[in-house]
C-alpha positions in Angstrom: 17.2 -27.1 10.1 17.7 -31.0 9.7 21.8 -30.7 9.7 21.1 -28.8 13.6 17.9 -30.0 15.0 17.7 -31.6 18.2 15.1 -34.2 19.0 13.6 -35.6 22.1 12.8 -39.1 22.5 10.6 -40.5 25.7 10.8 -44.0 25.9 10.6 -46.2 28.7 12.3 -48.9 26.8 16.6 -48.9 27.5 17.2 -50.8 24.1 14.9 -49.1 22.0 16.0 -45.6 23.6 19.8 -46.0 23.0 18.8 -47.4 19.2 16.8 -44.7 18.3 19.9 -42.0 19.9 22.1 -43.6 17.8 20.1 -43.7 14.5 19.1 -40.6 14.4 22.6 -39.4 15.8 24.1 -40.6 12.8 21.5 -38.3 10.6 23.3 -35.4 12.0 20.5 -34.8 14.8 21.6 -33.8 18.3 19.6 -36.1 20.8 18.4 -35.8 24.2 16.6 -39.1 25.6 14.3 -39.5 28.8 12.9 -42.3 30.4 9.7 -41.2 31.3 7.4 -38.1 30.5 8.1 -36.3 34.2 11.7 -36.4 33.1 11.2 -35.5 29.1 9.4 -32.2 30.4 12.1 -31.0 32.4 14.2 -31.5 29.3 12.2 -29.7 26.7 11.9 -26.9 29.4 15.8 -26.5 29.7 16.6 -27.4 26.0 16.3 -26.5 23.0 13.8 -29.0 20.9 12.7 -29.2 17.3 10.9 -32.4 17.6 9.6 -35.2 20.3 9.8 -38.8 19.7 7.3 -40.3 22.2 6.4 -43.6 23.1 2.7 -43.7 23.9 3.0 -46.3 26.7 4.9 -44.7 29.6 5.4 -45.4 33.3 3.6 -42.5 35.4 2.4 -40.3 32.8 0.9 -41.7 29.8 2.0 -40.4 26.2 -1.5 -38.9 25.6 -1.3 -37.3 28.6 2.9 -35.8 27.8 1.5 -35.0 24.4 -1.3 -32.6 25.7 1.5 -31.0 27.9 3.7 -30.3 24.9 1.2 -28.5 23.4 0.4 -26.4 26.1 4.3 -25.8 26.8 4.9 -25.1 22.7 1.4 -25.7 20.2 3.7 -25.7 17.0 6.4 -28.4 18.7 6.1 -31.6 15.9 5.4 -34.5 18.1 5.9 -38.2 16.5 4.3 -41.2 18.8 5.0 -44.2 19.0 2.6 -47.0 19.6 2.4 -50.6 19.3 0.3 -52.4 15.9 -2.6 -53.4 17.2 -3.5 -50.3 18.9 -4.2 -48.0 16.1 -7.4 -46.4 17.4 -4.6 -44.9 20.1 -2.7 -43.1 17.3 -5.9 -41.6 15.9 -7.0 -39.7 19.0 -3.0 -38.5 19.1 -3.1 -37.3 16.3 -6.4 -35.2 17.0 -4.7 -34.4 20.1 -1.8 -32.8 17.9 0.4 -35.0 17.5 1.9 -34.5 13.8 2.3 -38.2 13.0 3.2 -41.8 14.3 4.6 -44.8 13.6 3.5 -48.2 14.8 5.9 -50.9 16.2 7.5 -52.4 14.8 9.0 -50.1 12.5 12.2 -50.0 10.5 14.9 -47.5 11.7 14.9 -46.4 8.1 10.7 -45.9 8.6 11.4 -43.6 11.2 14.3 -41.4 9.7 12.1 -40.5 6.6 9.1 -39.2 9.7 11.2 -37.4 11.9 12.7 -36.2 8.0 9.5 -34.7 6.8 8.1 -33.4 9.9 11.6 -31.3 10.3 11.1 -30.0 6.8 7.2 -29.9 7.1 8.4 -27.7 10.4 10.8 -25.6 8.7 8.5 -24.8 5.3 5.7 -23.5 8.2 8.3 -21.3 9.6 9.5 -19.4 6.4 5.6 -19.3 5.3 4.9 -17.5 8.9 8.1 -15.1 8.8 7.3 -14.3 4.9 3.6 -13.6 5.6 4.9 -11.1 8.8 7.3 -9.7 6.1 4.4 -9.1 3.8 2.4 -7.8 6.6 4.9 -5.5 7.4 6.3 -4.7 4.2 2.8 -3.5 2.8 1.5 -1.6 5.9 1.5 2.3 6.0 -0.5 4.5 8.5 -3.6 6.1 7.2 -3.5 4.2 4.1 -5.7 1.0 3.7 -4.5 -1.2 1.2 -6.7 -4.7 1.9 -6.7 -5.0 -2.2 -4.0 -6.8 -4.1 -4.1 -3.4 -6.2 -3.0 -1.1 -3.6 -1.1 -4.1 -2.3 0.9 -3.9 -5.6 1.2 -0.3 -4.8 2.9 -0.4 -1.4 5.3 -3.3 -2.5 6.5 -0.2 -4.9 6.8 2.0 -2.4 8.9 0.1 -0.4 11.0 -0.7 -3.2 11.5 2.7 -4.3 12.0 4.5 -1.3 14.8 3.9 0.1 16.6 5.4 -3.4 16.6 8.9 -4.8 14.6 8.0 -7.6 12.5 10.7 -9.2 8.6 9.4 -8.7 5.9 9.9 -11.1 2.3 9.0 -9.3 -0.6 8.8 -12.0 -4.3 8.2 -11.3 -7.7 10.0 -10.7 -8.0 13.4 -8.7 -8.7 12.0 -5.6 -6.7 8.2 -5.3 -5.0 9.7 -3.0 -1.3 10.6 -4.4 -0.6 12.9 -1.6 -1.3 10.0 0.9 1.9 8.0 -1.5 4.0 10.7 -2.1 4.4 11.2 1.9 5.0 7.1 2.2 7.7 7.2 0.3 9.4 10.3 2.0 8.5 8.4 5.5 9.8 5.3 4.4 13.1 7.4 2.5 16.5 8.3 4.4 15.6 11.6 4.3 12.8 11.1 6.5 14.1 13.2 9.1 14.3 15.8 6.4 11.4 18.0 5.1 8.3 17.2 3.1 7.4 19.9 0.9 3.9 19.7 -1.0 2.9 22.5 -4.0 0.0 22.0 -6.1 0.9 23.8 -9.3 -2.8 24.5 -10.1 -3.7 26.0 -6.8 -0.9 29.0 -7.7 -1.5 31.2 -10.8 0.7 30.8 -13.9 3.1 33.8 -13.0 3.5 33.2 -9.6 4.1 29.3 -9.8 7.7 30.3 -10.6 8.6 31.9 -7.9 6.9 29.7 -5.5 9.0 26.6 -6.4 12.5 28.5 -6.6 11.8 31.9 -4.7 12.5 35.4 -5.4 14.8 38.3 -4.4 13.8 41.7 -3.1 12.9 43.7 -5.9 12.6 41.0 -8.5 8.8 42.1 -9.3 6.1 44.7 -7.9 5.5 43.9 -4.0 9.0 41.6 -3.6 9.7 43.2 -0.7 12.3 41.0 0.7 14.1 38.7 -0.8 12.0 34.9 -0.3 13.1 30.7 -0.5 11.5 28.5 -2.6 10.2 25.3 -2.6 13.2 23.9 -3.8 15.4 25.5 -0.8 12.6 24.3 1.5 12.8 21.1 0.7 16.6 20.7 0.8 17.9 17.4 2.1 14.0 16.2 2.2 11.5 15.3 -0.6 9.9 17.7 -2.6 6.2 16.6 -3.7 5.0 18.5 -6.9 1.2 17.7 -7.4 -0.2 18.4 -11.1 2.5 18.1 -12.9 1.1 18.6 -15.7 -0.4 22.0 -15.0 3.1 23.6 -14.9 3.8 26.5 -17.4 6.1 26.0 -20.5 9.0 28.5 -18.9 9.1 27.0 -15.7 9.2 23.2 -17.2 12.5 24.5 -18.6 13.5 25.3 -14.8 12.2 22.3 -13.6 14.3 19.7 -16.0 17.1 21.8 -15.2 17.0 21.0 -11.5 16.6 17.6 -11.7 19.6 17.0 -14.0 21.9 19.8 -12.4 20.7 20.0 -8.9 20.7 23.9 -9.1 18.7 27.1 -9.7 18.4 31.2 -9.4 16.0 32.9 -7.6 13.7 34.8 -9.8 15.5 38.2 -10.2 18.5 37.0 -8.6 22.2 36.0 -10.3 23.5 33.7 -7.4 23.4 30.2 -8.2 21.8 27.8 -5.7 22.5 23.9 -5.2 19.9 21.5 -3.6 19.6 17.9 -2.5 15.7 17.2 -2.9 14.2 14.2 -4.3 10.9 14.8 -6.0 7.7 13.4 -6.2 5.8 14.5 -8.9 1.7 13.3 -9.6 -0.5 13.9 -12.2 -4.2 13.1 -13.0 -3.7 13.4 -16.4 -2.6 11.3 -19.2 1.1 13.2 -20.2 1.9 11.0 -23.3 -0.9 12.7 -24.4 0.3 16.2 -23.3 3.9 15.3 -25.4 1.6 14.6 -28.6 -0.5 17.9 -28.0 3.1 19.8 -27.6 1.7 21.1 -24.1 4.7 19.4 -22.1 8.4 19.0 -22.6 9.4 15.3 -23.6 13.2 15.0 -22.1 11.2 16.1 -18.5 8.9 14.0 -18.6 11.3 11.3 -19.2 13.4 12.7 -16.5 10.1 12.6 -14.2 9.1 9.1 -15.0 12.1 7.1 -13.8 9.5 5.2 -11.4 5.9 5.5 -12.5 3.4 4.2 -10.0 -0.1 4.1 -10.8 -2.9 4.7 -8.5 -6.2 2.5 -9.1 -9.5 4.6 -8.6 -11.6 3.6 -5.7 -14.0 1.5 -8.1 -11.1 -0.7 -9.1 -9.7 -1.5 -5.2 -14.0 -1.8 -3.5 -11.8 -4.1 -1.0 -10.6 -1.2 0.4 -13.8 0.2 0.8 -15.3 -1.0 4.5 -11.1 -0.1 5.6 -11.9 3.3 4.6 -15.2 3.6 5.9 -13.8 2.9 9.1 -10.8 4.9 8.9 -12.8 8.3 8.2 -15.5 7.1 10.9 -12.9 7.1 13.3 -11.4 10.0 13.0 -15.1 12.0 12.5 -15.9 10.2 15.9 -12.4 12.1 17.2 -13.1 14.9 15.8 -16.5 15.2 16.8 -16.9 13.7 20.0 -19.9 11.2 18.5 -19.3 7.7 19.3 -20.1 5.2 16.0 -19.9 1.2 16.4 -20.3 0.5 12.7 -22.1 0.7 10.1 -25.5 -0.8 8.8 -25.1 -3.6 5.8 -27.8 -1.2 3.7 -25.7 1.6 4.1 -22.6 -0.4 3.2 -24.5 -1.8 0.1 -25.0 1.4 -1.2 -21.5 1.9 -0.5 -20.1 -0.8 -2.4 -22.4 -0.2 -5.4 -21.4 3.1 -6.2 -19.3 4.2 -8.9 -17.0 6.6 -7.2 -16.4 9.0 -9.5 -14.6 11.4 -7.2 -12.0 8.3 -5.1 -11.7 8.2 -1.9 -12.1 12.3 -1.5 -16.0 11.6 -2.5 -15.9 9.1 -0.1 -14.3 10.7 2.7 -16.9 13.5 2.1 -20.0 11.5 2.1 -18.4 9.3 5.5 -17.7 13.0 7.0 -21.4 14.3 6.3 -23.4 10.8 7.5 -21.7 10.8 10.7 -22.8 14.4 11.3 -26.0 14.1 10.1 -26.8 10.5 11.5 -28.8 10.2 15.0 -27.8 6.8 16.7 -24.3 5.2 17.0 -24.5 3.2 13.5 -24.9 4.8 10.0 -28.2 3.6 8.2 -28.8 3.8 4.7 -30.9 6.4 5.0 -27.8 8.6 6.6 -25.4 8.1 3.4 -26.4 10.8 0.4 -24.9 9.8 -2.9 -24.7 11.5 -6.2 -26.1 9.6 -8.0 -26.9 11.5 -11.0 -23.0 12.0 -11.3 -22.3 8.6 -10.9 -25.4 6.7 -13.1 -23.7 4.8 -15.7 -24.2 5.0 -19.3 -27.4 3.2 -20.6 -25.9 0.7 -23.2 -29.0 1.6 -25.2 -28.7 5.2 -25.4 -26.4 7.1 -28.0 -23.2 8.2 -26.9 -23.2 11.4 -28.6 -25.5 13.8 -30.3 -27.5 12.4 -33.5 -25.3 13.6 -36.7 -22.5 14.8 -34.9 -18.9 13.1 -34.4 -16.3 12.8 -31.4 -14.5 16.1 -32.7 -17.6 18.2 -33.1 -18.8 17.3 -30.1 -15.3 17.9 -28.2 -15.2 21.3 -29.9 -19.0 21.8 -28.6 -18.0 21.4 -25.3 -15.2 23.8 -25.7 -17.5 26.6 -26.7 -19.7 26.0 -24.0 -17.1 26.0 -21.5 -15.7 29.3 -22.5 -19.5 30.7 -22.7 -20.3 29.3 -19.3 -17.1 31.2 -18.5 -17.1 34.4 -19.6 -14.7 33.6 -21.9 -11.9 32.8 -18.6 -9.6 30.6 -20.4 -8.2 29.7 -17.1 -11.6 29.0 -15.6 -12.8 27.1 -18.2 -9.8 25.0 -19.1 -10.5 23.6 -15.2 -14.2 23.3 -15.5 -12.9 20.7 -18.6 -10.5 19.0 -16.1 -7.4 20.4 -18.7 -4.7 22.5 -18.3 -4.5 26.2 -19.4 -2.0 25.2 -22.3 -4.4 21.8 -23.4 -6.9 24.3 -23.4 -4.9 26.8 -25.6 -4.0 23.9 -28.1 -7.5 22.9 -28.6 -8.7 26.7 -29.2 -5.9 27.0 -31.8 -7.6 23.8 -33.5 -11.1 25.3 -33.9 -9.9 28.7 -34.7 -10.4 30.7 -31.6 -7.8 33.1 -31.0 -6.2 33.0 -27.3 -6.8 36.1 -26.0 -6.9 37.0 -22.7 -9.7 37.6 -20.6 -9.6 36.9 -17.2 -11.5 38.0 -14.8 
């Protein structure tokens, strides 16, 4: 800024005036120079002015009195004053006028370069601080996602990195973080914005018919394939392609999978034409897939294929920042949705808020927000108005035994296996997901403790 700025100087004084153009003239600065405050104002109103160099003394309008009309013309516009030794109380109420700093005559020429210096670069250091903060604003900002913690802050700063490329994504965290919420950032924020956003949740759709959901089917290809149908993948052509539960998917169709994201083509089940596509995918877990690669349970060169960008989602209890943002957020939209009108919510209430564990993200805590606001009677939400599960989330009791007397991790772990199969009538499926595992985790572990995988579904 120094090498272009232009400074003002007021100052009633001809000799002083033309010194202090030529001075600073030689520092590079442009100058402009004005007798008098009346005339300086007209000046900074039809110029452009990085700094004022005033004298406090002036004919008509006194310095003070230019200096308080500077800062109603520009607040941020430096202002140096000038005033005379003995008058140093006069400098002092300047400066808590605004002024950014003064000088006291007499004063070397030299004196009053290194000022007008540091309050240019003082000036220029505020700008970039304001424009990087607005970047930052900006740059970590996404509808319907609250991000107030550096956490998700980190998060978002991904996002917008990753984006704009055709990166394959890999989101990790808890059931419930809100993955879905990412996974359509990223396509918002992509080139193919304008394109589709295609969401499949590989454990909502049974084994056999997860296949032919994500790469379609032609008429006759099975019982009841009437007409021939697209896929996911076809879909989401020239958009993004978010594949929730990743690891969930079925050995066979892993195979598929890898082979789409290294060849960018497919067959429809039953069918012999081959298919190309231009999707980027978005893939999220909520479980730990190194794990799955030891256990055998998922393929090692796709997972490797799927983790090109890992982002990881913090649970709710690791981001409680973000907790009074979402609390409003979902009371919003229940007041939308409802018609009820809420103006906040009651510190008790929030306490209870903040202390919980949140064992089920921000779903648990969009549920609980959703049920106080229809069960609550006035306009705020009281303690008494927010039901928690407590039992669910008490935390262990540091004096109580983790596990049964006289029996380890792995006979506990298979314990729990027999009791999930009992509890489900032996439906592997049903109790590999009361577990939180997948079918073929669940199909590992039986084959560890001798139970032989045979199928009784219900």
């Amino acid at each position: 800024m120094t090498a272009r700025a232009n400074i003002l100087i007021v100052e009633d004084e001809a000799k002083m005036r033309r010194l202090l153009e030529l001075n600073l003239g030689e520092d590079g600065f442009g100058t402009l120079s004005a007798a008098d405050a009346e005339t300086g104002l007209k000046l900074l109103q039809s110029s452009p002015v990085d700094l004022v160099v005033t004298d406090v003394k002036l004919p008509g309008m006194d310095g003070m009195e230019f200096l308080q009309a500077i800062k109603r013309f520009n607040a941020a516009l430096p202002v140096v004053v000038m005033t005379a030794f003995g008058s140093v109380e006069t400098a002092v109420e300047a400066m808590k006028a605004g002024a950014s700093n003064y000088l006291l005559k007499p004063f070397s020429l030299e004196e009053m370069r290194m000022v007008v210096h540091k309050e240019l670069d003082v000036r220029r250091l505020r700008d970039e601080n304001l424009s990087l903060r607005e970047a930052l604003h900006k740059r970590y900002e996404h509808p319907n996602i609250v991000a107030r913690s550096a956490r998700m802050q980190e998060v978002l700063a991904t996002v917008e990195r990753v984006a704009p490329t055709n990166s394959t994504v890999l989101l990790g965290g808890e059931s419930g973080v809100g993955k879905d919420l990412i996974a359509r950032a990223i396509h918002e924020k992509s080139r193919r914005a304008s394109g589709p956003f295609v969401k499949i949740n590989s454990t909502a759709i049974p084994e056999s018919l997860l296949e032919s959901e994500l790469f379609g089917f032609e008429k006759g290809a099975f019982t009841g394939a009437a007409a021939s149908k697209p896929g996911k993948f076809e879909l989401a052509d020239k958009g993004t392609l978010f594949l929730d539960e990743i690891g969930d998917v079925p050995a066979a169709t892993q195979v598929k999978l890898l082979r789409v994201l290294q060849e960018r083509e497919f067959e429809r089940l039953g069918g012999t034409r081959t298919l190309r596509v231009d999707v980027r995918l978005v893939a999220a877990t909520n479980r730990d897939l190194r794990a799955a690669l030891e256990e055998g349970t998922f393929r090692e060169d796709l997972y490797y294929r799927l983790n090109v960008v890992p982002i990881d989602l913090p649970p709710l209890r690791e981001r409680k920042e973000d907790i009074p943002g979402l609390v409003d957020l979902f009371l919003a939209r229940s007041s939308a949705e409802s018609g009820k009108e809420f103006t906040g919510v009651a510190p008790e209430a929030m306490r209870l808020l903040m202390d919980h564990h949140w064992p089920g993200n921000v779903r648990e805590l969009q549920n609980i927000i959703e049920r106080a606001s229809a069960l609550a009677r006035g306009p705020v939400l009281a303690a008494s108005d927010i039901h928690l599960d407590i039992q669910r989330a008490k935390p262990l009791n540091s004096g109580a035994a983790l596990l049964p007397e006289g029996m380890t991790l792995e006979q506990w772990e298979d314990e729990m296996i027999r009791e999930a199969l009992r509890r489900a009538n032996g439906n592997k499926s049903q109790a590999a997901r009361s577990l939180g595992l997948s079918r073929n985790a669940l199909r590992y572990r039986l084959s560890k403790i001798g139970i032989e995988d045979e199928e009784k579904e219900s």
